[in-house]
C-alpha positions as CSV (number, residue, x, y, z in Angstrom):
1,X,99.1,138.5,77.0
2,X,102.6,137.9,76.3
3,X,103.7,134.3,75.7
4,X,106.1,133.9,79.0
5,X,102.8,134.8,81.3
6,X,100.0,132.4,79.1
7,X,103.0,129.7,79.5
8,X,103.8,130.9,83.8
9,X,99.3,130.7,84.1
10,X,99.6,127.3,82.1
11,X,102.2,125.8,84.3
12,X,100.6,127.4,87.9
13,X,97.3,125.8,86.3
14,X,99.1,122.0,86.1
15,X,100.5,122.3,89.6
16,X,97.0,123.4,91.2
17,X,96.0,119.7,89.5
18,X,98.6,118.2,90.6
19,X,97.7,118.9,94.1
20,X,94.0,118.8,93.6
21,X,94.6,115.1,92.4
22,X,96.7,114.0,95.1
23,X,95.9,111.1,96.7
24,X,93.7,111.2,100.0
25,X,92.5,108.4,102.7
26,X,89.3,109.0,105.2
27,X,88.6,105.9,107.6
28,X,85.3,105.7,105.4
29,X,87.0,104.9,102.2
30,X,89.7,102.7,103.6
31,X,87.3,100.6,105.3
32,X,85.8,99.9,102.2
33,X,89.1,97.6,101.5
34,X,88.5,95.4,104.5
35,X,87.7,92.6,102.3
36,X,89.9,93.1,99.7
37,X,92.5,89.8,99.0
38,X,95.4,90.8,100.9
39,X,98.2,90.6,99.6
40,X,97.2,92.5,96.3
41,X,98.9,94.0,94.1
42,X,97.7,97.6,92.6
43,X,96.1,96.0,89.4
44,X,94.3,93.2,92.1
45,X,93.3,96.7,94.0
46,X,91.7,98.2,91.3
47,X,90.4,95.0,90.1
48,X,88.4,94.3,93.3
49,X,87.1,98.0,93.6
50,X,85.8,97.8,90.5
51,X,83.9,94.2,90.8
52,X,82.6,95.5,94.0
53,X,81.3,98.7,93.2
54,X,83.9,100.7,95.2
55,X,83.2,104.5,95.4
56,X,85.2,106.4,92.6
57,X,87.6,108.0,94.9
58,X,88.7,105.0,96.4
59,X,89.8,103.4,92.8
60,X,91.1,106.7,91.9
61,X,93.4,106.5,95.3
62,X,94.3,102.6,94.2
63,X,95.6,104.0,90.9
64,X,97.6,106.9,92.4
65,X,99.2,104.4,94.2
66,X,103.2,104.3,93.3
67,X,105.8,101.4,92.5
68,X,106.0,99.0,90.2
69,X,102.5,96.7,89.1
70,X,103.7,94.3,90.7
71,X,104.5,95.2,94.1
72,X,102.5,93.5,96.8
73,X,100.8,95.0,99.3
74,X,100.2,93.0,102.8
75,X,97.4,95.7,103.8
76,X,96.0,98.9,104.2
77,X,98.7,100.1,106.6
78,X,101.1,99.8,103.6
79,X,98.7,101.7,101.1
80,X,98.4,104.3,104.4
81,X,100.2,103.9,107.1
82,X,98.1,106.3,109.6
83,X,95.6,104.3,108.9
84,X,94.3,103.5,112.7
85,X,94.6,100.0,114.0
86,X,91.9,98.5,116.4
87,X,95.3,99.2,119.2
88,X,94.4,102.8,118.4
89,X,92.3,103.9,120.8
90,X,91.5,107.9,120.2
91,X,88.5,108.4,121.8
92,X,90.1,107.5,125.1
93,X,92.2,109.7,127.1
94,X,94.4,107.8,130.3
95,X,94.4,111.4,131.9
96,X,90.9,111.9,132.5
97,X,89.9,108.8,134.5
């Protein structure tokens, strides 16, 4: 193998990381920081998950999070903002009553 294609194999290799390590929410793992001290900031985040026994991929999540350390976050909604509010009502459709 010549060394352009080991070096085009390494770099595709990286990327597929990259997205593989991506950051993902699921309402199961944000509920898990109901509790946590709002405002936090990342390292108060990762601080609480840990104490608590959070599941791994919600600390991993915490430290994907961007910024500065000490950036404050007011609540979930500004760690994911799709996160659905109690006004969110999915399961109900107007249209079919």
């Amino acid at each position: 193998m010549h060394k352009s294609e080991i070096f085009t194999t390494f770099a595709r290799f990286f990327d597929f990381t990259r997205i593989i390590t991506r950051m993902y929410w699921t309402l199961e793992l944000a509920s898990r920081l109901d509790d946590a001290p709002w405002p936090a900031t990342k390292d108060e985040l990762l601080d609480y998950a840990n104490r608590e026994g959070l599941p791994l991929e919600v600390i991993e999540n915490l430290q994907e999070l961007e910024g500065d350390d000490e950036e404050q976050y007011e609540s979930i909604l500004d760690i994911w903002p799709d996160f659905p509010t109690n006004d969110d009502d999915f399961l109900y459709n107007e249209e079919e009553y």
